[in-house]
C-alpha positions as CSV (number, residue, x, y, z in Angstrom):
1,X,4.6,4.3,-32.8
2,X,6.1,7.9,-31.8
3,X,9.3,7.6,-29.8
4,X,8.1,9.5,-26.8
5,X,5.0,6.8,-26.3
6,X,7.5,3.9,-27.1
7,X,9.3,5.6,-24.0
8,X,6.7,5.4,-22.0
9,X,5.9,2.0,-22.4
10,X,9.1,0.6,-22.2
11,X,9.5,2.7,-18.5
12,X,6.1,1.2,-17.7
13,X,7.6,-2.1,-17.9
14,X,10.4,-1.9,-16.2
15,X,8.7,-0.1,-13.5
16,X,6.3,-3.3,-13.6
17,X,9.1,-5.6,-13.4
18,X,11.2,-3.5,-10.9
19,X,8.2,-3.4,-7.9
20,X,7.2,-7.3,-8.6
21,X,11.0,-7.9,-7.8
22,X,11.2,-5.6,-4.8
23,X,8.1,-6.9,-3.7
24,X,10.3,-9.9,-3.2
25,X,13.3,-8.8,-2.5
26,X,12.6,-5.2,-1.1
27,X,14.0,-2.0,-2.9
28,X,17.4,-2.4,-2.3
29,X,17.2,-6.0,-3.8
30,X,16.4,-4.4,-7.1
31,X,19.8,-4.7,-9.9
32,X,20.2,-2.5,-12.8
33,X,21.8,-5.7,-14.0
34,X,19.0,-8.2,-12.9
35,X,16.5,-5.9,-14.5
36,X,18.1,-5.2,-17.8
37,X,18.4,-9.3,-18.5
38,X,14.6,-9.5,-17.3
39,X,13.2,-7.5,-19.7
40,X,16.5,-8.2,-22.5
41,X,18.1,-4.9,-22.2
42,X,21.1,-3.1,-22.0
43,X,22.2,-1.4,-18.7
44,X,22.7,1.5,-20.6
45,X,19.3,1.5,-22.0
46,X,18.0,0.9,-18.2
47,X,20.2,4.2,-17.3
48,X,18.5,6.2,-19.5
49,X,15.3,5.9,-17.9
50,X,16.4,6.2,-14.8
51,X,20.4,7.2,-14.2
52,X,21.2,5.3,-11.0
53,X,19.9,2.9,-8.9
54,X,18.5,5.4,-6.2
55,X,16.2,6.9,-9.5
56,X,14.7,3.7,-9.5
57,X,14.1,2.6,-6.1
58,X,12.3,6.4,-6.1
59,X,10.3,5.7,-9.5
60,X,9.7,2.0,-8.3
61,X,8.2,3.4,-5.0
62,X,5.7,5.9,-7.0
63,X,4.8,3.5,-9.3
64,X,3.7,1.2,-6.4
65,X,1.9,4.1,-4.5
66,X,-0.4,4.7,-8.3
67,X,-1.4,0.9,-7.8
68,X,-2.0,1.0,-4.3
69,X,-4.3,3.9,-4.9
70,X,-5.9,2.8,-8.0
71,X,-7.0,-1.0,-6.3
72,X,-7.5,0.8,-2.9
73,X,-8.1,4.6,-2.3
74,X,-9.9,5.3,-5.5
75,X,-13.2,2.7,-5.0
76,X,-13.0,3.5,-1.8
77,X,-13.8,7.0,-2.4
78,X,-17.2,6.2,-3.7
79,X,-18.4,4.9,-0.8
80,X,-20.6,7.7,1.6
81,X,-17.9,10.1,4.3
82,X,-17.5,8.5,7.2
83,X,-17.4,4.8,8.6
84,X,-18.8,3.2,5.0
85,X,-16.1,5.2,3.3
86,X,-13.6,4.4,6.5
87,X,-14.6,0.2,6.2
88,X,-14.7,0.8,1.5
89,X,-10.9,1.7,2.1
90,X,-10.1,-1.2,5.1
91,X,-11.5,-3.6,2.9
92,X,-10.3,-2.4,-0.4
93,X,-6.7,-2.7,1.5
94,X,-7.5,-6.2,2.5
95,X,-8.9,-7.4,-0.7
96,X,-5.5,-5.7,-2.3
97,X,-3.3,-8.1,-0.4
98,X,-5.9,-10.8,-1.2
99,X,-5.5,-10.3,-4.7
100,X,-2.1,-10.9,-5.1
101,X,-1.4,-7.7,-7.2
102,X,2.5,-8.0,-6.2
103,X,4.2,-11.6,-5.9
104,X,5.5,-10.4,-2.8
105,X,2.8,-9.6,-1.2
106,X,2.1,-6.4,0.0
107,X,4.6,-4.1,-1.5
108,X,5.4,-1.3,0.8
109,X,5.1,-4.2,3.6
110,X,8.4,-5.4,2.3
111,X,9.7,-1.8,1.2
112,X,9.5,-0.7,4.7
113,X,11.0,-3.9,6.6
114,X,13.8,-3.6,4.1
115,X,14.8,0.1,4.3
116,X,13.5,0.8,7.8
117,X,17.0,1.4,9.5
118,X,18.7,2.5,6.6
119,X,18.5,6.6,6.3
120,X,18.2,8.4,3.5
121,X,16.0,9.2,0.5
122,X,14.3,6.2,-0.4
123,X,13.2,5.4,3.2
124,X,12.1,9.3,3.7
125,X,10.0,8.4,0.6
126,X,8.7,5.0,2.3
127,X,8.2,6.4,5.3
128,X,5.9,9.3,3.9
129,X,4.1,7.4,1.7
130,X,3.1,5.0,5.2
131,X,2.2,8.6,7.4
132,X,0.4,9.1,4.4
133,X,-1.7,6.0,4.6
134,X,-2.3,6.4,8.2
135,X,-3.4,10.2,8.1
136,X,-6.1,8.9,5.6
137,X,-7.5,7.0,7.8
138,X,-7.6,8.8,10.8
139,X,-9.2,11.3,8.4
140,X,-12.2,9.1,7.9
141,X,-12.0,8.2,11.7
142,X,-12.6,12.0,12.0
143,X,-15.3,12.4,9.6
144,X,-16.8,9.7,10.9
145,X,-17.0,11.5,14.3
146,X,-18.5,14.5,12.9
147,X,-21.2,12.8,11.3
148,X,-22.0,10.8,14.5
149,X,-21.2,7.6,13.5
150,X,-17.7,6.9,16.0
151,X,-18.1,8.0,19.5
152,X,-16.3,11.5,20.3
153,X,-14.0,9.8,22.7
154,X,-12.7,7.7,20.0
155,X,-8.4,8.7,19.6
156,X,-8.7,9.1,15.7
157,X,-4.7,8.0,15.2
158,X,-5.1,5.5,18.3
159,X,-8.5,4.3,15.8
160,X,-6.2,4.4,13.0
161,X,-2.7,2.8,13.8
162,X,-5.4,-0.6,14.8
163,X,-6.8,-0.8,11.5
164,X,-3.5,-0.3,9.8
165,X,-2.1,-3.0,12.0
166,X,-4.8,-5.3,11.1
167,X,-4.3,-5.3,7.4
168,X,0.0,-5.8,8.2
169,X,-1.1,-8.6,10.1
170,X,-3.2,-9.9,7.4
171,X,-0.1,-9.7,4.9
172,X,2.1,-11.3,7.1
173,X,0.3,-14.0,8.1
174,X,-0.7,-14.9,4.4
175,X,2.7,-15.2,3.4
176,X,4.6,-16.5,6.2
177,X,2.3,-18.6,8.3
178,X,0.6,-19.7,4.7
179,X,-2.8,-18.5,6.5
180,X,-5.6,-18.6,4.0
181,X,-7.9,-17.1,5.8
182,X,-6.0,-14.2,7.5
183,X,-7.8,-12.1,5.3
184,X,-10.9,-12.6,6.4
185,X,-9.9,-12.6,9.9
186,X,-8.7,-8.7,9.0
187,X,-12.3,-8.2,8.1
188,X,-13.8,-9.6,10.9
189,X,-11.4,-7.7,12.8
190,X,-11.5,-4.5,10.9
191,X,-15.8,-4.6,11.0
192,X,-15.1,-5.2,15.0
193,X,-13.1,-2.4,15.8
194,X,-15.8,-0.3,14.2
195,X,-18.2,-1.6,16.0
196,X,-16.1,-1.0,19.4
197,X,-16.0,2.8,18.6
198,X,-19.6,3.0,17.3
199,X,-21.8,5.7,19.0
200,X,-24.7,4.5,20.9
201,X,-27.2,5.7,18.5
202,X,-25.6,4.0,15.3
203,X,-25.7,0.0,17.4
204,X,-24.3,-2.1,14.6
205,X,-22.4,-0.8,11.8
């Protein structure tokens, strides 16, 4: 195996291992230490992936942004403009949490409670990625007003910081209040809100 692609794979693991732990523990709970013994490596070698442990927190974010938008934003883009592609993407999200995909639960859930009131780069990077997240949806909200569906009166960011909050709501209560059914409370909630904002002429959604 060429040296370049055994690079690649071993950076692939640790960025595996480093956003399962900080889905846990949160970004600043990740350890150049802690990781190396994890996947039986030297610090050193950990380094030279990454150089310090602001790299990784960085690299650890991106890689859990690629996953998030590989189990959520990508199937949901199949789905038809508007309030089908708008619900795809709400229930992709819920179905993400649902699936376990980090042990922690949702990851930037626990990225953003954990670097919320702590300025600098990594929570500039958090805090993007989550303005990203909600500007996709109001997007949908939006194209889902100029196609009819959503009623014109409809705030699209009001629209969009609900549905956002109901998906939170679903991680948290899955892994704190051990609800096994908050996700499908998100969905009934979710399909609801929609509903709500629906133009006369749609009725049911």
């Amino acid at each position: 195996m060429p040296s370049a692609e055994n690079g690649r794979h071993t950076r692939a693991q640790i960025l595996r291992t480093a956003m399962d732990t900080a889905s846990v523990k949160g970004l600043s709970g990740l350890s150049i230490g802690d990781l190396a013994t994890r996947l039986g490596m030297s610090k050193s070698g950990l380094f030279r992936h990454f150089g310090a442990k602001e790299q990784l927190q960085l690299a650890t974010a991106d890689a859990a942004l690629d996953v998030f938008e590989h189990a959520v934003v990508t199937p949901a883009m199949e789905a038809a403009p508007g309030v089908d592609r708008l619900r795809a993407l709400m229930h992709h999200w819920v179905g993400y949490l649902e699936g376990d995909v980090f042990p922690g639960g949702c990851f930037f859930a626990a990225a953003s409670a954990d670097v919320d009131s702590q300025p600098g780069p990594v929570r500039d990077r958090i805090a993007g990625i989550g303005r990203a997240a909600i500007d996709t949806i109001a997007a949908e909200v939006e194209a889902a007003q100029h196609l009819g569906q959503l009623r014109a009166d409809i705030e699209p960011r009001q629209l969009a910081f609900e549905l956002h909050a109901y998906a939170l709501e679903a991680n948290w209560a899955r892994l704190l209040l051990d609800d096994h059914g908050a996700c499908d409370r998100a969905r009934t909630a979710i399909d609801a809100a929609l509903a709500r904002a629906a133009t006369m002429e749609r009725g049911e959604l």
